[in-house]
Chimera marker file (.cmm) of the C-alpha trace (Angstrom):
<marker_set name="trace">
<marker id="1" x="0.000" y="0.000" z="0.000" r="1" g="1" b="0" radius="0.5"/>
<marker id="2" x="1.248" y="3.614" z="-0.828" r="1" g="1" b="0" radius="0.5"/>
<marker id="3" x="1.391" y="6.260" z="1.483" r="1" g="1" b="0" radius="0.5"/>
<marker id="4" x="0.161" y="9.327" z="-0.174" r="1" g="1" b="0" radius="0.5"/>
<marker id="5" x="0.648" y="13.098" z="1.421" r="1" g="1" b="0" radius="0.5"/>
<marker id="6" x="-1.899" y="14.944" z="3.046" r="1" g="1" b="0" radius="0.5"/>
<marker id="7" x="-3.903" y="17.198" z="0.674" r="1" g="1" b="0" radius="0.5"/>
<marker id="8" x="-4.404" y="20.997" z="1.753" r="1" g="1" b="0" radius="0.5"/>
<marker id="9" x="-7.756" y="20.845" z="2.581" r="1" g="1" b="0" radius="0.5"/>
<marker id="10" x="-6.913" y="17.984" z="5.214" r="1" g="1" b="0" radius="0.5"/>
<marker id="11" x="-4.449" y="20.405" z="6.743" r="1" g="1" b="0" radius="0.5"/>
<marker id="12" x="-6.424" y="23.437" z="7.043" r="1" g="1" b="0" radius="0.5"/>
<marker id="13" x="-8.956" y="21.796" z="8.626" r="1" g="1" b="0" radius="0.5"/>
<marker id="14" x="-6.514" y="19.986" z="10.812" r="1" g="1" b="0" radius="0.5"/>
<marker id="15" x="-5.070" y="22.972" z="11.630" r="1" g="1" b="0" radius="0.5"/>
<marker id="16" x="-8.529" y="24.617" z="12.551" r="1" g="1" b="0" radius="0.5"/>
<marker id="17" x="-9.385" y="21.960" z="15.245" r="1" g="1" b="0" radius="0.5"/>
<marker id="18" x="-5.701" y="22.030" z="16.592" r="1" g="1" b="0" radius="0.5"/>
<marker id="19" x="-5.112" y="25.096" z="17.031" r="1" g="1" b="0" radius="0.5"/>
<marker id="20" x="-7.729" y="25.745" z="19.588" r="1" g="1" b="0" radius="0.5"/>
<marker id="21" x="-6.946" y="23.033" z="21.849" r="1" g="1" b="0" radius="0.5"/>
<marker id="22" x="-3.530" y="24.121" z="22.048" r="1" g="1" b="0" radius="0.5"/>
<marker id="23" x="-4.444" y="27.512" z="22.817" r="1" g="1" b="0" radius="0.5"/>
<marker id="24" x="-6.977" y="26.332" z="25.313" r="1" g="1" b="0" radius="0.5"/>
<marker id="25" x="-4.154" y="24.212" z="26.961" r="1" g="1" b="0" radius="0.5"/>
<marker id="26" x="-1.457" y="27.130" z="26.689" r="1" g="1" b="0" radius="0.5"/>
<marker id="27" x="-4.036" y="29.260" z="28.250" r="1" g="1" b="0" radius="0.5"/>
<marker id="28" x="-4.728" y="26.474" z="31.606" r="1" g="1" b="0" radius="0.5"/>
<marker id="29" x="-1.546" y="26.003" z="31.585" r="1" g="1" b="0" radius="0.5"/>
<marker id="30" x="-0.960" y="29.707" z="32.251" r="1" g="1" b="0" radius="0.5"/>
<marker id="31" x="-3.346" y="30.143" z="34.983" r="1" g="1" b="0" radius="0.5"/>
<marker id="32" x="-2.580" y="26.828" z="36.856" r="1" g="1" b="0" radius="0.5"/>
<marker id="33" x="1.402" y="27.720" z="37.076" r="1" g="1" b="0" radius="0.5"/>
<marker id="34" x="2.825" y="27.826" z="40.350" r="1" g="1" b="0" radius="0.5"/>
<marker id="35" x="5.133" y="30.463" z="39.079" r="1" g="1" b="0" radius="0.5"/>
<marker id="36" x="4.351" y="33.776" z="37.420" r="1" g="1" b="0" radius="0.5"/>
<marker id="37" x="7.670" y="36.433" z="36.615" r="1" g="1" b="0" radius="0.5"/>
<marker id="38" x="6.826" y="39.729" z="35.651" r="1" g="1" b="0" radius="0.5"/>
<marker id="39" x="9.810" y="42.940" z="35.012" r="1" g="1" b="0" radius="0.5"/>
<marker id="40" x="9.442" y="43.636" z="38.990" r="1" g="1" b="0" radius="0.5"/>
<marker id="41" x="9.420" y="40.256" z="40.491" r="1" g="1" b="0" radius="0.5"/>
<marker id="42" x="9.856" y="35.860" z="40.327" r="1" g="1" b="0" radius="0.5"/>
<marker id="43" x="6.870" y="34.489" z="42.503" r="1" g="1" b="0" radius="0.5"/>
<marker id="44" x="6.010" y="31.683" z="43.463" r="1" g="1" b="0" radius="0.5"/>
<marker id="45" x="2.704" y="29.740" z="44.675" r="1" g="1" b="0" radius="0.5"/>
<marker id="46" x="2.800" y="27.153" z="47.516" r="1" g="1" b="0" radius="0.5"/>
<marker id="47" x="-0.433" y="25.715" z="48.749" r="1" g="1" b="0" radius="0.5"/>
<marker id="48" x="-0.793" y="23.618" z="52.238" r="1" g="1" b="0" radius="0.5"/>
<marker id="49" x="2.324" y="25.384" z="53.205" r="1" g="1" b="0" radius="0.5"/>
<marker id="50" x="0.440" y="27.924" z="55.900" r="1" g="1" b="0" radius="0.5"/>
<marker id="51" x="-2.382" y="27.833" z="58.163" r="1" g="1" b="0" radius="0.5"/>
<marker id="52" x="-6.074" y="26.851" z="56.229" r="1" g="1" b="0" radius="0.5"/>
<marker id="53" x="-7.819" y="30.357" z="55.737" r="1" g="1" b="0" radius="0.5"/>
<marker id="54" x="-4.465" y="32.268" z="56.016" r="1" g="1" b="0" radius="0.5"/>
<marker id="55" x="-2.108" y="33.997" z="52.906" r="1" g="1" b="0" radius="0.5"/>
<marker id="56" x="1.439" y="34.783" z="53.939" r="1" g="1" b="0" radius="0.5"/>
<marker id="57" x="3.347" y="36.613" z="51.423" r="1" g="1" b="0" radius="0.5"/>
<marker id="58" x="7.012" y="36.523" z="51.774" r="1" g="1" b="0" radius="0.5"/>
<marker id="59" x="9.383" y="38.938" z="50.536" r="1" g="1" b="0" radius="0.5"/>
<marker id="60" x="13.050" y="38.925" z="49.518" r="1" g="1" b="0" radius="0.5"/>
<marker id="61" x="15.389" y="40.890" z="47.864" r="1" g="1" b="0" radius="0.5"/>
<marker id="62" x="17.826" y="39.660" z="44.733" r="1" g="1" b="0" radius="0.5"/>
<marker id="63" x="20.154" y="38.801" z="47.111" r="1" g="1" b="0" radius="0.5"/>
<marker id="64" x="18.302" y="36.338" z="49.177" r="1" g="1" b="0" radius="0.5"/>
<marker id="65" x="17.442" y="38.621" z="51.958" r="1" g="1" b="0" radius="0.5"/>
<marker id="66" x="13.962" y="39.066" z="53.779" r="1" g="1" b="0" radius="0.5"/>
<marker id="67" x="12.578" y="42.881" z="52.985" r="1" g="1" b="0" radius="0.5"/>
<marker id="68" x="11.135" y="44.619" z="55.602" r="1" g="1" b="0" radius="0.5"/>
<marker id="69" x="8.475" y="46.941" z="55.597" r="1" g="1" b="0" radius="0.5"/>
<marker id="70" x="7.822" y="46.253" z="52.197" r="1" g="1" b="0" radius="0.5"/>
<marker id="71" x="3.766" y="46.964" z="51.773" r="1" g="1" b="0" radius="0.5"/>
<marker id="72" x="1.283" y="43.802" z="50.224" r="1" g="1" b="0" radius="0.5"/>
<marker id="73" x="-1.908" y="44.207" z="48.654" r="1" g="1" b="0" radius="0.5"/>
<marker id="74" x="-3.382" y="41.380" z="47.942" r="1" g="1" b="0" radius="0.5"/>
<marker id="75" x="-6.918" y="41.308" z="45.463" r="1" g="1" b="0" radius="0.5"/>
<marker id="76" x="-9.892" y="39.232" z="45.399" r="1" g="1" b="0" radius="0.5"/>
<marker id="77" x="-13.279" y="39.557" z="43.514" r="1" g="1" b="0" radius="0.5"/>
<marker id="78" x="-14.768" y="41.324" z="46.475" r="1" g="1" b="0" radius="0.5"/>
<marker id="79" x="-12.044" y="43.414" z="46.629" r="1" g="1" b="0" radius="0.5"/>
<marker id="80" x="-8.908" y="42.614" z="49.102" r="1" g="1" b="0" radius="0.5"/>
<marker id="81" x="-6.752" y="42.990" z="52.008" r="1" g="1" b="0" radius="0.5"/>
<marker id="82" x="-3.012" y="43.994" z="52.811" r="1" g="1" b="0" radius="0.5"/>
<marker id="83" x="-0.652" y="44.849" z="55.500" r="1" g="1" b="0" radius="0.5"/>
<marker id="84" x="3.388" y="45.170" z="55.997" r="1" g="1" b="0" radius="0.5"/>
<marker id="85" x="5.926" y="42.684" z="56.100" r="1" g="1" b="0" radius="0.5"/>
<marker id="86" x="7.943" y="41.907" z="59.658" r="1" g="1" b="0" radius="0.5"/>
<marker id="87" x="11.683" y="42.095" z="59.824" r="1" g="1" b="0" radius="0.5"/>
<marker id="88" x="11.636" y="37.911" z="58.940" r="1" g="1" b="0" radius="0.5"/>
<marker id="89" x="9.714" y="39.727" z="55.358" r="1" g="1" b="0" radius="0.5"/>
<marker id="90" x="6.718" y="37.690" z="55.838" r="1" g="1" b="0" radius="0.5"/>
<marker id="91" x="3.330" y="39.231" z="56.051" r="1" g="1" b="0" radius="0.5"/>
<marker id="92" x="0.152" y="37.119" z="57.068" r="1" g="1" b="0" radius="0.5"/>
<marker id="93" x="-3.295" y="37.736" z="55.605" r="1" g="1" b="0" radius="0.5"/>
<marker id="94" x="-6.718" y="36.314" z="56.129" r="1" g="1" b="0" radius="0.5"/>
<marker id="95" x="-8.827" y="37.412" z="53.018" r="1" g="1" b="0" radius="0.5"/>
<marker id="96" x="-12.494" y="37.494" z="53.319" r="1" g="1" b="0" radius="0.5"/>
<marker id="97" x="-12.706" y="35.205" z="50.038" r="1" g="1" b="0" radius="0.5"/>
<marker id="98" x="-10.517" y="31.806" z="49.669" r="1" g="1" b="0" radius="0.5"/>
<marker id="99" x="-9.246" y="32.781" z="45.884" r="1" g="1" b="0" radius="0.5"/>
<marker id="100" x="-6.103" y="35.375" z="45.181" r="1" g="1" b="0" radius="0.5"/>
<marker id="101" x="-6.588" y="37.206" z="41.661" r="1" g="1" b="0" radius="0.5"/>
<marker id="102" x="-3.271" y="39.428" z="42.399" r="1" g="1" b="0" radius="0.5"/>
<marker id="103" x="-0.654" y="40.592" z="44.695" r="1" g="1" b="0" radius="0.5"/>
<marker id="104" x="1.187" y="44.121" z="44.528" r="1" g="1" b="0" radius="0.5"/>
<marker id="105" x="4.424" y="44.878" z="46.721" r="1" g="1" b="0" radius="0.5"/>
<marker id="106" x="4.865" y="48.806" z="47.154" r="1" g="1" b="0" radius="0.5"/>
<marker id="107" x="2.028" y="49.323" z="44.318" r="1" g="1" b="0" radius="0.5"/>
<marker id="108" x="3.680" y="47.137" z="41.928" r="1" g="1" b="0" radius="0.5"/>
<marker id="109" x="1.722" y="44.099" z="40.456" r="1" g="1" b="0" radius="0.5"/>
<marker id="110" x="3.347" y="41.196" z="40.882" r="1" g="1" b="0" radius="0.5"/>
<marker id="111" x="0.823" y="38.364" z="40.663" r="1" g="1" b="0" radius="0.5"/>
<marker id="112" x="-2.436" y="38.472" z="38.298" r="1" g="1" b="0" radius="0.5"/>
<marker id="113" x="-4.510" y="35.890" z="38.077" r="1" g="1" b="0" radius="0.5"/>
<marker id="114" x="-7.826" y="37.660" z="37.200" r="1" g="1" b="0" radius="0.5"/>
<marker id="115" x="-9.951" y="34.232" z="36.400" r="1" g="1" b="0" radius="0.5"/>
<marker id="116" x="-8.806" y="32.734" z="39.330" r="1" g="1" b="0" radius="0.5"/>
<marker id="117" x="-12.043" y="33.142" z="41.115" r="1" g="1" b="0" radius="0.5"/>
<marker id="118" x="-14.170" y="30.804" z="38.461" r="1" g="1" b="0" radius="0.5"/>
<marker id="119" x="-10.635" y="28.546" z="38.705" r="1" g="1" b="0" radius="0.5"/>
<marker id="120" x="-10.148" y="28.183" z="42.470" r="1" g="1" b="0" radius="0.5"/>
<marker id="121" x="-6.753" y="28.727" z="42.123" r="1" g="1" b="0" radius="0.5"/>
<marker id="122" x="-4.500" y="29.695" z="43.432" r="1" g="1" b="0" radius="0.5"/>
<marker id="123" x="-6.763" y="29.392" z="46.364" r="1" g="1" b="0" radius="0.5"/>
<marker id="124" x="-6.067" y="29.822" z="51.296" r="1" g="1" b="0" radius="0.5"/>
<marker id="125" x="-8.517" y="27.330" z="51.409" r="1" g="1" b="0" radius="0.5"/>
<marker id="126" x="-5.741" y="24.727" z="52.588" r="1" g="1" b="0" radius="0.5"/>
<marker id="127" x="-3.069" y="27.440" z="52.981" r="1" g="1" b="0" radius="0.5"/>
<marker id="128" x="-0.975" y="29.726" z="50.363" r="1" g="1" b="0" radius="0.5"/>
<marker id="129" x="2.591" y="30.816" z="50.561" r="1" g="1" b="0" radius="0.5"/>
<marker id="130" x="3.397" y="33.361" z="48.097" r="1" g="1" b="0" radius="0.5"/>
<marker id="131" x="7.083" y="33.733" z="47.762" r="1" g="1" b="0" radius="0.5"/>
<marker id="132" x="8.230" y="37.057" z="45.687" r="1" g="1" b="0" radius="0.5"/>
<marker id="133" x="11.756" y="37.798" z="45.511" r="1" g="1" b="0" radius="0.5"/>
<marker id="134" x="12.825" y="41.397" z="43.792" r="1" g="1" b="0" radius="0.5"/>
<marker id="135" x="14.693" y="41.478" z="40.705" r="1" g="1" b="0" radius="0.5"/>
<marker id="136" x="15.453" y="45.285" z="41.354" r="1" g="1" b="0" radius="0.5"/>
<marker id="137" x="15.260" y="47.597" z="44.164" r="1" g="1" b="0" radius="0.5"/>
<marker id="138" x="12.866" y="49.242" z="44.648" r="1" g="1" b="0" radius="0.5"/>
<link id1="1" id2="2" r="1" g="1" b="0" radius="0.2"/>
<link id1="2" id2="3" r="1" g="1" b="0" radius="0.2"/>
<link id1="3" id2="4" r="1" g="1" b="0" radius="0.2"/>
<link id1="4" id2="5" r="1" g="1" b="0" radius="0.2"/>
<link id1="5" id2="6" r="1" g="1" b="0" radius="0.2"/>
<link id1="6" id2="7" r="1" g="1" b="0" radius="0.2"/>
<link id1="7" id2="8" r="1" g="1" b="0" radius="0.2"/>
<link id1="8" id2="9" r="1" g="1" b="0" radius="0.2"/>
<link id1="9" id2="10" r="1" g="1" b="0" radius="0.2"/>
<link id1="10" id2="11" r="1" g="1" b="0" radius="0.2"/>
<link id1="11" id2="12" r="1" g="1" b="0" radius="0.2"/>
<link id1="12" id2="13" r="1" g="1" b="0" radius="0.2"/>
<link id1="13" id2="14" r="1" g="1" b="0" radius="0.2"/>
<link id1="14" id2="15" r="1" g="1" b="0" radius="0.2"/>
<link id1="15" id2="16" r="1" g="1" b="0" radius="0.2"/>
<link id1="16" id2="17" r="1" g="1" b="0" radius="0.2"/>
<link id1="17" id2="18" r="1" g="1" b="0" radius="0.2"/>
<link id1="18" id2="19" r="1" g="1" b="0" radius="0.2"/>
<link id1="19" id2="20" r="1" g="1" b="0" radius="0.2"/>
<link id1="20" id2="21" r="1" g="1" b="0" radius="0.2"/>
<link id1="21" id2="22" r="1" g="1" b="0" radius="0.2"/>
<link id1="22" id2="23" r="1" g="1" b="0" radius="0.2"/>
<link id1="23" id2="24" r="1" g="1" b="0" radius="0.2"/>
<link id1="24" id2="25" r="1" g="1" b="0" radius="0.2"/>
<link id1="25" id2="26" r="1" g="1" b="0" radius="0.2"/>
<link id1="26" id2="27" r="1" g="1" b="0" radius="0.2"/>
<link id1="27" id2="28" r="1" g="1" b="0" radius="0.2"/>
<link id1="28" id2="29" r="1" g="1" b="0" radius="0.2"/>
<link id1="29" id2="30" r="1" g="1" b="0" radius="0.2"/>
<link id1="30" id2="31" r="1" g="1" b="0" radius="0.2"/>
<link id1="31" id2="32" r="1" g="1" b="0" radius="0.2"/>
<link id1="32" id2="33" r="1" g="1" b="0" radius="0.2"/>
<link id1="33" id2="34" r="1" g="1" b="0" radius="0.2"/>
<link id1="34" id2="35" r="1" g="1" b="0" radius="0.2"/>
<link id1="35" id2="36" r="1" g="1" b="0" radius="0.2"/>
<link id1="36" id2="37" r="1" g="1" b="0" radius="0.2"/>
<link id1="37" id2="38" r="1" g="1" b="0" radius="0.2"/>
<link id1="38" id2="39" r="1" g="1" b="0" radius="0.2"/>
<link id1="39" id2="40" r="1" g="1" b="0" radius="0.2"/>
<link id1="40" id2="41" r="1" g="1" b="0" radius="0.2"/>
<link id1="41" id2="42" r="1" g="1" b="0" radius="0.2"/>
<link id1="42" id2="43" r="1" g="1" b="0" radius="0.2"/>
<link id1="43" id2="44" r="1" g="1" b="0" radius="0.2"/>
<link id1="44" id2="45" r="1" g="1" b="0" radius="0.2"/>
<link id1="45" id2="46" r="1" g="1" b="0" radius="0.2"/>
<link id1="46" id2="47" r="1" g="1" b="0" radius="0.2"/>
<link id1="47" id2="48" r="1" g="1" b="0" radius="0.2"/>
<link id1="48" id2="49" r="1" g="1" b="0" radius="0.2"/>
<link id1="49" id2="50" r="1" g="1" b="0" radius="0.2"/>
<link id1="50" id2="51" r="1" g="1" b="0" radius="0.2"/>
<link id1="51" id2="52" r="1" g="1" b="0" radius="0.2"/>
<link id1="52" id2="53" r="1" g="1" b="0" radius="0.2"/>
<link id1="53" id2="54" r="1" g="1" b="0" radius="0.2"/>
<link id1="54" id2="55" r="1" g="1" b="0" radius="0.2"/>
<link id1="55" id2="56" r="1" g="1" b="0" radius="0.2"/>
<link id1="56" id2="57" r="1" g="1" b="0" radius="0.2"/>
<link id1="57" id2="58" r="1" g="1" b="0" radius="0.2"/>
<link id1="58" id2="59" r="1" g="1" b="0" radius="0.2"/>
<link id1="59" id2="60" r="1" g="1" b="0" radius="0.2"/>
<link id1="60" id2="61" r="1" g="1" b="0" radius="0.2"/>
<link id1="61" id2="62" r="1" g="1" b="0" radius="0.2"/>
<link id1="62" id2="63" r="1" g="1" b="0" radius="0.2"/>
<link id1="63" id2="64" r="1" g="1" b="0" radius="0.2"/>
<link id1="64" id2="65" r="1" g="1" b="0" radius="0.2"/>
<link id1="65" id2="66" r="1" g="1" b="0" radius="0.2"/>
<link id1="66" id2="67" r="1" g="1" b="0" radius="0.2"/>
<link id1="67" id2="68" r="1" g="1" b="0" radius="0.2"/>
<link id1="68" id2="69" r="1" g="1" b="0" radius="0.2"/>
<link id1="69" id2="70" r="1" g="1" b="0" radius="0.2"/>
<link id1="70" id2="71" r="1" g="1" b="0" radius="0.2"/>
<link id1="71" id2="72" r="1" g="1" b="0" radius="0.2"/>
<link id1="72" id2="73" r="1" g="1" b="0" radius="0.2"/>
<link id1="73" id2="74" r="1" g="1" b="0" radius="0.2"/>
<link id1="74" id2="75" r="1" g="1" b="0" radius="0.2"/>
<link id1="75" id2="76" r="1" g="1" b="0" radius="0.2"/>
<link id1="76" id2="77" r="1" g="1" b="0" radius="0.2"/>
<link id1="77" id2="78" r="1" g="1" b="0" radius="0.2"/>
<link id1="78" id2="79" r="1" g="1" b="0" radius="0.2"/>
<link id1="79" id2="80" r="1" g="1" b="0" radius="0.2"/>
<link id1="80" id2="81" r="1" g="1" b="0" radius="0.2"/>
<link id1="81" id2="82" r="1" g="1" b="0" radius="0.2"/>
<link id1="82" id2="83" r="1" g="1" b="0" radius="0.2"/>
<link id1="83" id2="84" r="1" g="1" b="0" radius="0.2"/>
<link id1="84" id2="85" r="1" g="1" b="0" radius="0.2"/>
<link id1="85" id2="86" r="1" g="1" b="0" radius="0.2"/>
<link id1="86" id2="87" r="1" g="1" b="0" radius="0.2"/>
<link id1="87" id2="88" r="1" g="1" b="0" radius="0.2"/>
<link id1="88" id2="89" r="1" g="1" b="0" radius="0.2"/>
<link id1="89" id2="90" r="1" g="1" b="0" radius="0.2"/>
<link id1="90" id2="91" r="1" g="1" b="0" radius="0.2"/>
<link id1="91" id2="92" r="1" g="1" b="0" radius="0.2"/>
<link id1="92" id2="93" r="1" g="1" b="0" radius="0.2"/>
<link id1="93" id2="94" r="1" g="1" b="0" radius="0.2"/>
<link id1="94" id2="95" r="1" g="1" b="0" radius="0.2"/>
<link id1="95" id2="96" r="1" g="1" b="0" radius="0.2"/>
<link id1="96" id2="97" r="1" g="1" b="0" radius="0.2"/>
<link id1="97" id2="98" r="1" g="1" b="0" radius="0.2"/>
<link id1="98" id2="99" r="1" g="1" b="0" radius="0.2"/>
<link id1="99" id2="100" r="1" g="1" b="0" radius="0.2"/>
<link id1="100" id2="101" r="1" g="1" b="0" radius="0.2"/>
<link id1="101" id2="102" r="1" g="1" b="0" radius="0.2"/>
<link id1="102" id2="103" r="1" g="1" b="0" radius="0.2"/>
<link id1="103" id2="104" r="1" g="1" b="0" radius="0.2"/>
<link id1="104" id2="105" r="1" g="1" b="0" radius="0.2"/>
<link id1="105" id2="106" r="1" g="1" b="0" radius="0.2"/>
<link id1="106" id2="107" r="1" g="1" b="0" radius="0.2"/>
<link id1="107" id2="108" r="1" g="1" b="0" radius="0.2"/>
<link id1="108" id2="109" r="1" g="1" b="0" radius="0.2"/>
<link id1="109" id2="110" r="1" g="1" b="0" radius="0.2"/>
<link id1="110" id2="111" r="1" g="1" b="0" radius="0.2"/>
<link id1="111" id2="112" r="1" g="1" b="0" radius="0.2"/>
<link id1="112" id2="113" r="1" g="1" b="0" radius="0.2"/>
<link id1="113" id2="114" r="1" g="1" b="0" radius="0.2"/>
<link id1="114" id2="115" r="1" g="1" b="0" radius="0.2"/>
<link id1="115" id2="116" r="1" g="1" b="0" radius="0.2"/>
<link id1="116" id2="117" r="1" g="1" b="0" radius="0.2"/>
<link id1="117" id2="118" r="1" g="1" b="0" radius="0.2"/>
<link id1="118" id2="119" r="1" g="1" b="0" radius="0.2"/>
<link id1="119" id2="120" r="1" g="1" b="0" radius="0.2"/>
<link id1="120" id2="121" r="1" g="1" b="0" radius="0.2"/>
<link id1="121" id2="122" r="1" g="1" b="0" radius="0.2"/>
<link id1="122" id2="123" r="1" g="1" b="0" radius="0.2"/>
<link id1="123" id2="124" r="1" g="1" b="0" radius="0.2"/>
<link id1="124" id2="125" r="1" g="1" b="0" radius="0.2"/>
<link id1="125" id2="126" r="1" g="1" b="0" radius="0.2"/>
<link id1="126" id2="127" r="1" g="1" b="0" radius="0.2"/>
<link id1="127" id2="128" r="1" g="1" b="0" radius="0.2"/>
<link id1="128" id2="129" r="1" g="1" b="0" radius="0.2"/>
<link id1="129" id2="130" r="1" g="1" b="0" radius="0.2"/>
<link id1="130" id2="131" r="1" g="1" b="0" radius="0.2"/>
<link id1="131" id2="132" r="1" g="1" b="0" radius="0.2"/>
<link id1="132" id2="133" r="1" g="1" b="0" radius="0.2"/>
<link id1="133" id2="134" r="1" g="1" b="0" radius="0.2"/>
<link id1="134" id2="135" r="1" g="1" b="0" radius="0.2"/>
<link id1="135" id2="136" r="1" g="1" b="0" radius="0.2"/>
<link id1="136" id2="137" r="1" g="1" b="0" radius="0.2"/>
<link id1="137" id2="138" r="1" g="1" b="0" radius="0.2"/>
</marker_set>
């Protein structure tokens, strides 16, 4: 039996039920990361690593050390919450909703995850450590 190539047609209409399941899967596979980098910051998501109800954002600096006094805003879809971190650069948060759509350090955005209210994720309901270290000071 002889193989023969695909004709166009085939791959056009290959290419039109392809393409978006890819970009479906590119797109979960955005919002489910555990890591998000943006120009101000590398953050990181770690659920079950705090108490159940309870965000702590930790801070650091390029160099590996803890930032004090460094302000967090956290956002939810009612809103959000915030405070300052402690000389260890950790700053604990119970938001009044269990899903985290972003996270700003001294105004600037560092986390967005604006569907993750229909997602659940990244979710306090068993605990979230966000960890954002600096690239820059500032």
């Amino acid at each position: 039996m002889k193989l023969r190539a695909p004709s166009v047609r085939q791959c056009i209409v290959l290419a039109l039920f392809a393409a978006p399941l890819v970009a479906t899967f590119l797109w979960l596979d955005r919002q489910f990361s555990p890591h998000e980098s943006s120009q101000w910051a590398d953050v990181w998501l770690e659920e079950g690593t705090s108490a159940p109800g309870t965000l702590r954002v930790s801070v650091w600096d390029a160099a590996g050390k803890p930032v004090a006094g460094a302000r967090v805003g956290t956002m939810n879809n009612s809103g959000g919450d915030g405070g300052v971190t402690d000389a260890h650069g950790d700053c604990d948060i119970w938001p009044g909703e269990g899903e985290v759509a972003g996270a700003s350090i001294n105004g600037r955005c560092v986390l967005a995850r604006p569907h993750a209210y229909w997602l659940s994720y990244p979710t306090v309901r068993h605990g979230l450590h966000v960890r954002v270290v600096r690239k820059q000071s500032w």
